[in-house]
TIVO-2410 file (N, C-alpha, C; in nm, 3 decimals):
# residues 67
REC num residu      c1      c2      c3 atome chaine
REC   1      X   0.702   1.104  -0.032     N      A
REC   1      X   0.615   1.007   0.030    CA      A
REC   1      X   0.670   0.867   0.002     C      A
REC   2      X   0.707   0.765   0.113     N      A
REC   2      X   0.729   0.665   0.087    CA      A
REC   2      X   0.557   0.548   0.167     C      A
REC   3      X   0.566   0.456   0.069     N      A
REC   3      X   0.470   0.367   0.159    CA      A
REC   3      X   0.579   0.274   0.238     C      A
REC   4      X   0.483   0.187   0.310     N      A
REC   4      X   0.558   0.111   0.409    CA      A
REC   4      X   0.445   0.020   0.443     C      A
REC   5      X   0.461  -0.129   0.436     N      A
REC   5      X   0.390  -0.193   0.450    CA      A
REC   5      X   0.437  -0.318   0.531     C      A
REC   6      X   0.360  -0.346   0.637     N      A
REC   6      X   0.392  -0.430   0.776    CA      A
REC   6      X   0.324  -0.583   0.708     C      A
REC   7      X   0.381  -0.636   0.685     N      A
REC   7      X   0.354  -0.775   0.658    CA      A
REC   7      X   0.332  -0.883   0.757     C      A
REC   8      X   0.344  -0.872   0.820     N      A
REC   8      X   0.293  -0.934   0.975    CA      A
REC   8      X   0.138  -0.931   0.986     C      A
REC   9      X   0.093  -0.802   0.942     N      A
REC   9      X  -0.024  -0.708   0.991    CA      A
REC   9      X  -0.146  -0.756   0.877     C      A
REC  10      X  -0.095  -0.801   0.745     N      A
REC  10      X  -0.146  -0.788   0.646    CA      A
REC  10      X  -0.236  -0.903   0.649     C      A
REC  11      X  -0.388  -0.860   0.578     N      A
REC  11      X  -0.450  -0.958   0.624    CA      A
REC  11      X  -0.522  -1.021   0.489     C      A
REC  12      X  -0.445  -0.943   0.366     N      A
REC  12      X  -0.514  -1.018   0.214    CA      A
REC  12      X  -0.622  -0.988   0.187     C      A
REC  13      X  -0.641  -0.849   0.242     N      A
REC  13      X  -0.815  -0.848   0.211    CA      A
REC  13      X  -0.782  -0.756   0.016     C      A
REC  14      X  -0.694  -0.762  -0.020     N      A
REC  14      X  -0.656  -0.664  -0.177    CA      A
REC  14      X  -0.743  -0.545  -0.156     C      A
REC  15      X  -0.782  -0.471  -0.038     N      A
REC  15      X  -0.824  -0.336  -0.071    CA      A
REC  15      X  -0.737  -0.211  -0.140     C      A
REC  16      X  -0.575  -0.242  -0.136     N      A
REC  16      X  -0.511  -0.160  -0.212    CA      A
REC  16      X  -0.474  -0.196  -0.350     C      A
REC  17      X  -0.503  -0.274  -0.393     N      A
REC  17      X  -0.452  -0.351  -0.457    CA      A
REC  17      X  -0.596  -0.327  -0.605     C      A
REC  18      X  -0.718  -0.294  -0.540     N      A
REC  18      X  -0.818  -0.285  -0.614    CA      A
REC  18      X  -0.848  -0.076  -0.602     C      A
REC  19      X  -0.723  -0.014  -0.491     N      A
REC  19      X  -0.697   0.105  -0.507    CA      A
REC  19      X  -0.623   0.169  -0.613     C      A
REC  20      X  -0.510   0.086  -0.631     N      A
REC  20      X  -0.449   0.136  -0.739    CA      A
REC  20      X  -0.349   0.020  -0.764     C      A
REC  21      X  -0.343  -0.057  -0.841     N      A
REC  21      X  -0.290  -0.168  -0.934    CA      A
REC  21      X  -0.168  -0.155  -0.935     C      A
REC  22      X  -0.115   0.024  -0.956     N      A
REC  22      X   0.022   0.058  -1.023    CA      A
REC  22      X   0.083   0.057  -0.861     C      A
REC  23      X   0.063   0.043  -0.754     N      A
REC  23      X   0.111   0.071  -0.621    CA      A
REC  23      X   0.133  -0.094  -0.551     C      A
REC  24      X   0.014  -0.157  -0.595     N      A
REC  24      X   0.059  -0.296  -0.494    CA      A
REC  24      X  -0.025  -0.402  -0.597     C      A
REC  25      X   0.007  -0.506  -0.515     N      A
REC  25      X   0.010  -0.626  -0.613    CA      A
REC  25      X  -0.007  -0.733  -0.451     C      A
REC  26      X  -0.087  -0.845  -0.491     N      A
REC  26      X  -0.070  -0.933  -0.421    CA      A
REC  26      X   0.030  -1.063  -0.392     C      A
REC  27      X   0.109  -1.160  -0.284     N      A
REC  27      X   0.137  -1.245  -0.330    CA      A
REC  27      X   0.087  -1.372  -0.366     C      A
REC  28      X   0.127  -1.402  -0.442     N      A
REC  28      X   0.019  -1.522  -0.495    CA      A
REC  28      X   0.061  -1.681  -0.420     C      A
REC  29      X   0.179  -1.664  -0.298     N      A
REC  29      X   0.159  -1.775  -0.224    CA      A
REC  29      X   0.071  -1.734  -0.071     C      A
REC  30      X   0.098  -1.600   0.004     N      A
REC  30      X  -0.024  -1.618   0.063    CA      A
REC  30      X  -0.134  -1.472   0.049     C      A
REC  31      X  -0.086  -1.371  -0.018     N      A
REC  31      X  -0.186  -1.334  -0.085    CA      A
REC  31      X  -0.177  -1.154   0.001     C      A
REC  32      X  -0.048  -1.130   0.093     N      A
REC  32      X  -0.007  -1.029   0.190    CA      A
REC  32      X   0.032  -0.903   0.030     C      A
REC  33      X   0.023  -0.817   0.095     N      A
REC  33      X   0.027  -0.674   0.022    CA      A
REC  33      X   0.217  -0.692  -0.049     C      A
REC  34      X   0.217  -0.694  -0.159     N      A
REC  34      X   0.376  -0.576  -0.238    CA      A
REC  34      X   0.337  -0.443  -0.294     C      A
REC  35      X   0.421  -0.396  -0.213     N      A
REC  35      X   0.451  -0.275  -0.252    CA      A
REC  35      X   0.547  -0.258  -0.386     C      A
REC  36      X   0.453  -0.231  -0.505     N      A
REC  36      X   0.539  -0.236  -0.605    CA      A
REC  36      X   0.632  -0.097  -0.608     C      A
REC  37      X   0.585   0.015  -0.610     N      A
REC  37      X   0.603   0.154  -0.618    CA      A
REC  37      X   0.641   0.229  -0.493     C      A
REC  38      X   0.676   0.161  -0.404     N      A
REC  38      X   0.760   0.238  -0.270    CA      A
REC  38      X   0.756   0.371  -0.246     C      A
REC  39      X   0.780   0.475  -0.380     N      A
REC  39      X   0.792   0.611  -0.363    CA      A
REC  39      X   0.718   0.603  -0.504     C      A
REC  40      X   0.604   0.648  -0.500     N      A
REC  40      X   0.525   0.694  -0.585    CA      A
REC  40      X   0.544   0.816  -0.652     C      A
REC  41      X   0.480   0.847  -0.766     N      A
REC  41      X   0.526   0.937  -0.834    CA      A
REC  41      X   0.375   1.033  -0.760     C      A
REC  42      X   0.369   1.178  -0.759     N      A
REC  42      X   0.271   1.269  -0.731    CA      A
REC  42      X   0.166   1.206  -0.775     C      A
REC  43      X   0.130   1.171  -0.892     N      A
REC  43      X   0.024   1.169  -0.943    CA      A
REC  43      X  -0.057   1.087  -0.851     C      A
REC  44      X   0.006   0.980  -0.819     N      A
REC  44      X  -0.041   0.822  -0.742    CA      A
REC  44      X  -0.054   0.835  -0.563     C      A
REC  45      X  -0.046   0.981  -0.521     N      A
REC  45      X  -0.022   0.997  -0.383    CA      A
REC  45      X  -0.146   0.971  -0.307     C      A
REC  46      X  -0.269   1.032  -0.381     N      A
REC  46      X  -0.365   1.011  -0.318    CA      A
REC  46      X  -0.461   0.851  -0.374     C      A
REC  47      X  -0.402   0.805  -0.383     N      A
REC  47      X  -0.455   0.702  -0.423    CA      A
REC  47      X  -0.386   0.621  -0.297     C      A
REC  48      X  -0.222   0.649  -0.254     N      A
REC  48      X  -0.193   0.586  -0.177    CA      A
REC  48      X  -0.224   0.620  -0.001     C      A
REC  49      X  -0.289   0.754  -0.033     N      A
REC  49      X  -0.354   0.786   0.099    CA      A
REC  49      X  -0.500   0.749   0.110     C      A
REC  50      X  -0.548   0.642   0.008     N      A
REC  50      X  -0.659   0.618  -0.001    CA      A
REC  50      X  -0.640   0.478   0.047     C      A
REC  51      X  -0.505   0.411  -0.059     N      A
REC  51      X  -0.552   0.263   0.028    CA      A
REC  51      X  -0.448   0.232   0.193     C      A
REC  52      X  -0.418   0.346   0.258     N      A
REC  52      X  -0.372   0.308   0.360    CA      A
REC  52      X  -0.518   0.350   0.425     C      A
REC  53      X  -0.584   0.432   0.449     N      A
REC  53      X  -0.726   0.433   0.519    CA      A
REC  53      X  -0.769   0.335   0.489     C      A
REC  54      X  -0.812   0.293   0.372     N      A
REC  54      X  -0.884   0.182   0.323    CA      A
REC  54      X  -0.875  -0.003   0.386     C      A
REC  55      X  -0.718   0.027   0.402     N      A
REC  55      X  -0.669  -0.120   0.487    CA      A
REC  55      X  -0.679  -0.152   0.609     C      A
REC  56      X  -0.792  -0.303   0.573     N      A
REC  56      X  -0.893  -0.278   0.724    CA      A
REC  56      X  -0.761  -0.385   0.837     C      A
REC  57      X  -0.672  -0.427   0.777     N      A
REC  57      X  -0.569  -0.500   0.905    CA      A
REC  57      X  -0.443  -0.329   0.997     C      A
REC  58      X  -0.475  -0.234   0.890     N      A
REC  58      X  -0.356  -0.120   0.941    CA      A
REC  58      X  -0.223  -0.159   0.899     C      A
REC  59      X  -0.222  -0.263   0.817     N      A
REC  59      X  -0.072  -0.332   0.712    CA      A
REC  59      X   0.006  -0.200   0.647     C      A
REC  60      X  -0.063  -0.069   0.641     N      A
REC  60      X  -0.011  -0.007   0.526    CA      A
REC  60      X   0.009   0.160   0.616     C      A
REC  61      X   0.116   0.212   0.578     N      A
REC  61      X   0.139   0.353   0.651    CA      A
REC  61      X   0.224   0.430   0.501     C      A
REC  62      X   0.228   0.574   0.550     N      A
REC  62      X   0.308   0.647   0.508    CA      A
REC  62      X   0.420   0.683   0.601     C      A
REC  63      X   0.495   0.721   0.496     N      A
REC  63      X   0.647   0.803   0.583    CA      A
REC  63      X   0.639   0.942   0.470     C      A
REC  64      X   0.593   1.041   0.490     N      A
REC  64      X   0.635   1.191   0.458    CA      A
REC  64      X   0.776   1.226   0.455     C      A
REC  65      X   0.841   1.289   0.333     N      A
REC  65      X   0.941   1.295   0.351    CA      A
REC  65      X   0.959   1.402   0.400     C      A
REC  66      X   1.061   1.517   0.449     N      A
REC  66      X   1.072   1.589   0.523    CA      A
REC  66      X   1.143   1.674   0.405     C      A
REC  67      X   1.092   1.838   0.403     N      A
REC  67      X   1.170   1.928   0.292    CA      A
REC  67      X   1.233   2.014   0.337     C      A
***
């Protein structure tokens, strides 16, 4: 699982960011989603399928990796 986050799209509302801490982070000049953790470890997956639903601009997707 990789995240992927459209910064264009992003609208600062920190709904992932108050999803899981260890995944994204805000910037503190205008306040758009980092993706700290790109490829999350298992544990953190559904947390990251929580704050891509959760993100009310659609800033945030998955890419599945393929096995």
């Amino acid at each position: 699982m990789r995240i992927v986050a459209d910064h264009s799209r992003c609208a600062g509302a920190g709904q992932c960011v108050l999803t899981d801490s260890a995944l994204f982070d805000q910037s503190e000049e205008d306040g758009t989603v980092i993706v700290l953790t790109p490829d999350p470890p298992a544990a953190h997956h559904d947390h990251a399928r929580q704050a891509v639903r959760l993100c009310p601009s659609g800033a945030l997707s998955l890419a599945e990796e393929a096995r």
